[in-house]
MARKE-486636 format. One line per field, with one value per residue (C-alpha): residue number from 1; residue in three letters; chain; x, y, z. Coordinates in steps of 0.02 Angstrom, whole numbers, plus 50000, padded with zeros to 5 digits. Layout:
pos <- (NUM;...)
code <- (ala;...)
unit <- (A;...)
east <- (X;...)
north <- (Y;...)
up <- (Z;...)
//
This chain:
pos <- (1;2;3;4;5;6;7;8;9;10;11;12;13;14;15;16;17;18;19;20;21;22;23;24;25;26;27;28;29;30;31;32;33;34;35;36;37;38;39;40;41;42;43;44;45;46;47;48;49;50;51;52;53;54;55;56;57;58;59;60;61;62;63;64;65;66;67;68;69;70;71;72;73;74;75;76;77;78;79;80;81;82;83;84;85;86;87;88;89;90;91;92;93;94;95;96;97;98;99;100;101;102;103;104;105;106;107;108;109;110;111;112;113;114;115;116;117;118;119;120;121;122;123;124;125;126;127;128;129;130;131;132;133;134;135;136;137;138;139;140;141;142;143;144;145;146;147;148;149;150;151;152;153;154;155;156;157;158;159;160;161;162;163;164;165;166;167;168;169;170;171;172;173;174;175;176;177;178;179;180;181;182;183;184;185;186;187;188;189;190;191;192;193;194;195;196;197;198;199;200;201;202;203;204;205;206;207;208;209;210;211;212;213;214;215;216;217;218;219;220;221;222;223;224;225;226;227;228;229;230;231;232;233;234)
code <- (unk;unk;unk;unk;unk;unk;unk;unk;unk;unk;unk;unk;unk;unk;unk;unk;unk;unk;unk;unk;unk;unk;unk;unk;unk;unk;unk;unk;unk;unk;unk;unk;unk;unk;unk;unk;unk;unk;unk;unk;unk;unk;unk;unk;unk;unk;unk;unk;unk;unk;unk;unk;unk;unk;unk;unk;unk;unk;unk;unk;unk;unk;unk;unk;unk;unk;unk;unk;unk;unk;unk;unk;unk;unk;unk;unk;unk;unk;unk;unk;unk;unk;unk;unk;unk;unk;unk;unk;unk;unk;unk;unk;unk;unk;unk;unk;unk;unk;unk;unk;unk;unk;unk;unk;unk;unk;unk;unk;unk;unk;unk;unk;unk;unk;unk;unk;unk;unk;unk;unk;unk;unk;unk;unk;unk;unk;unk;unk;unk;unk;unk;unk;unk;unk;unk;unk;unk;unk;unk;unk;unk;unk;unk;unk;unk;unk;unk;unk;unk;unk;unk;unk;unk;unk;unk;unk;unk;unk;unk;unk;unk;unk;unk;unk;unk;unk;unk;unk;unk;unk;unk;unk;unk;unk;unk;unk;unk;unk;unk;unk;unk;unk;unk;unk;unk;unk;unk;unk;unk;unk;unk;unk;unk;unk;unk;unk;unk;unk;unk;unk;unk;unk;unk;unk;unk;unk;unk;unk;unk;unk;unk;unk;unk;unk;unk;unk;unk;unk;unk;unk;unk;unk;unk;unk;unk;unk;unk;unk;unk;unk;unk;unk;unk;unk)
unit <- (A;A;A;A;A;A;A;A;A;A;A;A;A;A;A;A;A;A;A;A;A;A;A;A;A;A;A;A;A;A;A;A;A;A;A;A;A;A;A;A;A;A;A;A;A;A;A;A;A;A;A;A;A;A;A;A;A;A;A;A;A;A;A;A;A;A;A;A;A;A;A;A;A;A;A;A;A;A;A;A;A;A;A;A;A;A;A;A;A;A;A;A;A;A;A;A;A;A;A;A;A;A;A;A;A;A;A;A;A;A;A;A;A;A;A;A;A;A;A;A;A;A;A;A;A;A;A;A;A;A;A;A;A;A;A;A;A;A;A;A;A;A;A;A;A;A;A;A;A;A;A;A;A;A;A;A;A;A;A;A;A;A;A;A;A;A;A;A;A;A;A;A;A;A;A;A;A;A;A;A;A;A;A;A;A;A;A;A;A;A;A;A;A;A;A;A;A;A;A;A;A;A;A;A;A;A;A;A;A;A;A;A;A;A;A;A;A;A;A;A;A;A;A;A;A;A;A;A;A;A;A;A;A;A)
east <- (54005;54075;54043;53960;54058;54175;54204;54213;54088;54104;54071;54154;54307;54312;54326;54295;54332;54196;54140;53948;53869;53696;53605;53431;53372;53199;53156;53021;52901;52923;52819;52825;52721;52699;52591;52434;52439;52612;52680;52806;52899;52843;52964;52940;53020;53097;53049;53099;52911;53005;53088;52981;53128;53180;53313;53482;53496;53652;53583;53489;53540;53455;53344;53250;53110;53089;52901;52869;52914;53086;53202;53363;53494;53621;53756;53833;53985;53854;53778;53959;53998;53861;53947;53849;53890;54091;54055;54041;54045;53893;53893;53827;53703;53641;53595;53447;53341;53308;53118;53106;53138;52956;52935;52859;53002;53130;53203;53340;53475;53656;53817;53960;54145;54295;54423;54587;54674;54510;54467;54476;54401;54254;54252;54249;54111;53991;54021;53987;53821;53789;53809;53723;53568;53550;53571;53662;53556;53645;53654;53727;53712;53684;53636;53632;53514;53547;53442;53422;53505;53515;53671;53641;53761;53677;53788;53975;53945;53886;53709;53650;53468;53397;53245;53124;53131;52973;52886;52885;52745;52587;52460;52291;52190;52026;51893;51987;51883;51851;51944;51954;51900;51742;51790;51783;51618;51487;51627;51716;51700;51764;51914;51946;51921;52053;52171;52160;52178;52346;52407;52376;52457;52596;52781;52962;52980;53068;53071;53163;53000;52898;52924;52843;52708;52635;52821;52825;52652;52681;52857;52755;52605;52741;52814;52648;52620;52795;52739;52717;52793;52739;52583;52621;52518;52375)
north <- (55507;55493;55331;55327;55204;55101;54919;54717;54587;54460;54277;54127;54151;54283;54460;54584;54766;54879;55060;55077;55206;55258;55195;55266;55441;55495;55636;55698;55824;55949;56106;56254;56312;56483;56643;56653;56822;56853;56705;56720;56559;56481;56471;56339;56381;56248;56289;56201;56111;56142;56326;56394;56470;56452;56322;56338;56184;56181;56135;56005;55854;55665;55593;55426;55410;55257;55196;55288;55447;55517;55578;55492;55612;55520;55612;55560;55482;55372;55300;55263;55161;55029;54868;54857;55034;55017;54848;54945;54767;54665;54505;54351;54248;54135;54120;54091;54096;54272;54224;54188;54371;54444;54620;54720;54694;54797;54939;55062;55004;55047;54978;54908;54946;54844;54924;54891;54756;54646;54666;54479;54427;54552;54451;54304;54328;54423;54289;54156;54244;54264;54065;54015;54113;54157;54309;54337;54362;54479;54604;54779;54958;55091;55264;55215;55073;54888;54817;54647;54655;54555;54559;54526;54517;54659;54695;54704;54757;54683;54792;54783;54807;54843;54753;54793;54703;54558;54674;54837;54754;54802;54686;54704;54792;54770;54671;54580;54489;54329;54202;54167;53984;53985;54079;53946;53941;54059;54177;54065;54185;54327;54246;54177;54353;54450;54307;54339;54543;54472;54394;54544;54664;54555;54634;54634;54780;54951;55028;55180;55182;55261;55441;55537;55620;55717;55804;55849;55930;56020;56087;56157;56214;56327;56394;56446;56542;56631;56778;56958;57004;56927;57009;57105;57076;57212)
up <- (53944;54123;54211;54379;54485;54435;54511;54502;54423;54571;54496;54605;54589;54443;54456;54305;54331;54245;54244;54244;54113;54115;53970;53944;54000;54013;53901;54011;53981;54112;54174;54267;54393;54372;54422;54312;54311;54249;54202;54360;54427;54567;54694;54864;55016;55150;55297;55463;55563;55707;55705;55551;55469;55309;55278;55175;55065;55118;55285;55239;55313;55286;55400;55445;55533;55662;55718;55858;55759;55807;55677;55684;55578;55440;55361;55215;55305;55413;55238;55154;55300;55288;55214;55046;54999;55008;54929;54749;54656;54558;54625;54504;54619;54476;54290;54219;54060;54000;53964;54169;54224;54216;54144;54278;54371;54251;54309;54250;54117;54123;54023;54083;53989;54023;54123;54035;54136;54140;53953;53904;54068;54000;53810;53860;54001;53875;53745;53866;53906;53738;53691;53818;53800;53975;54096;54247;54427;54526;54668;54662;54769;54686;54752;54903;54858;54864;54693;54585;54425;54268;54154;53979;53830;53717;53533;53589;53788;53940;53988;54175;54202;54385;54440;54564;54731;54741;54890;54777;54663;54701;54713;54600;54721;54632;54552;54438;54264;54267;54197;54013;54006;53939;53779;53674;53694;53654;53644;53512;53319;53440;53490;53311;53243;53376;53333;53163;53191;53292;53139;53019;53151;53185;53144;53197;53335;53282;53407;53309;53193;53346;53438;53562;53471;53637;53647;53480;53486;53625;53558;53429;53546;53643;53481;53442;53584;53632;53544;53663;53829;53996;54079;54224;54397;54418)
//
């Protein structure tokens, strides 16, 4: 596995030099857009608003666009300069109580290995998180892209997990139910009987116990039907 950056965990004055490893990846279910007719791939085209010709990805550059509409043009020099990107470090702001990080605000997860000389700087920190109970708020760029992090002691390794900034939650947009005070009411037997279901359902997560039953069907949906050659357009 080949790390993506490699860098310091800033905390006062303690520094712990890591290498960041991506640890989840999506198994997405991915399809084709393709030509009823013959089962062709689709194919898009770039194409320039201003010149109409087709454009080289190689001559694709990045832009950003400012209010009043002009494209200002950033090249990849112009976005490694910016102070947080050469910063390549996670810096510890605070720790707090892993119950106080709410969910919807997880992101992507990634592990962090020791690099050699700060090994036992690396121990001791993940066993201190461990003791305590607690994770480590923190800051780090990646991508391009400054982000919140946790650090958590997870088996033998520190894990980082990303969390989404406080103004990239949406807000409930809608009628939302009323509140649930009055269910002990009239409403009273029904809440006794969902607790109970609660109670029978309740077990210890296993999360290896579960798979992706849509994949697996369609696996065996396009097994099913690879048989013949592609039709040919009329």
């Amino acid at each position: 596995m080949q790390s993506l950056w490699a860098g310091p965990i800033v905390c006062g004055q303690f520094s712990i030099p890591v290498r960041l490893y991506p640890a989840t990846g999506q198994r997405d279910v991915a399809f084709r857009q393709v030509h009823r007719e013959d089962g062709g791939r689709v194919s898009f085209r770039r194409v320039c608003e201003e010149c109409g010709r087709d454009v080289p990805y190689a001559d694709v550059a990045k832009g950003r666009e400012r209010p009043d509409g002009e494209i200002v043009m950033l090249s990849d020099e112009d976005l490694a300069s910016l102070p947080r990107e050469r910063a390549r470090r996670i810096d510890v702001l605070s720790f707090t109580a892993a119950g106080q990080i709410d969910a919807i605000l997880a992101g992507r997860s990634y592990y962090l290995a020791p690099d050699a000389p700060g090994t036992r700087a690396y121990l001791v920190f993940r066993e201190a998180l461990a003791r305590a109970g607690k994770v480590a708020v923190a800051t780090v760029t990646l991508r391009q892209r400054e982000a919140m992090a946790v650090l958590r002691a997870r088996d033998r390794m520190l894990v980082l997990q990303t969390l989404l900034w406080p103004d990239e939650i949406r807000s409930a947009d809608f009628p939302l139910p009323p509140d649930s005070a009055g269910v002990d009411g009239p409403a009273g037997p029904e809440l006794a009987t969902a607790a109970a279901l609660i109670d029978t359902m309740t077990a210890d997560f296993a999360p290896a116990g579960h798979g992706d039953r849509y994949r697996t069907e369609l696996a065996g949906l396009v097994a099913a039907k690879a048989v013949g050659p592609p039709r040919e357009c009329s």
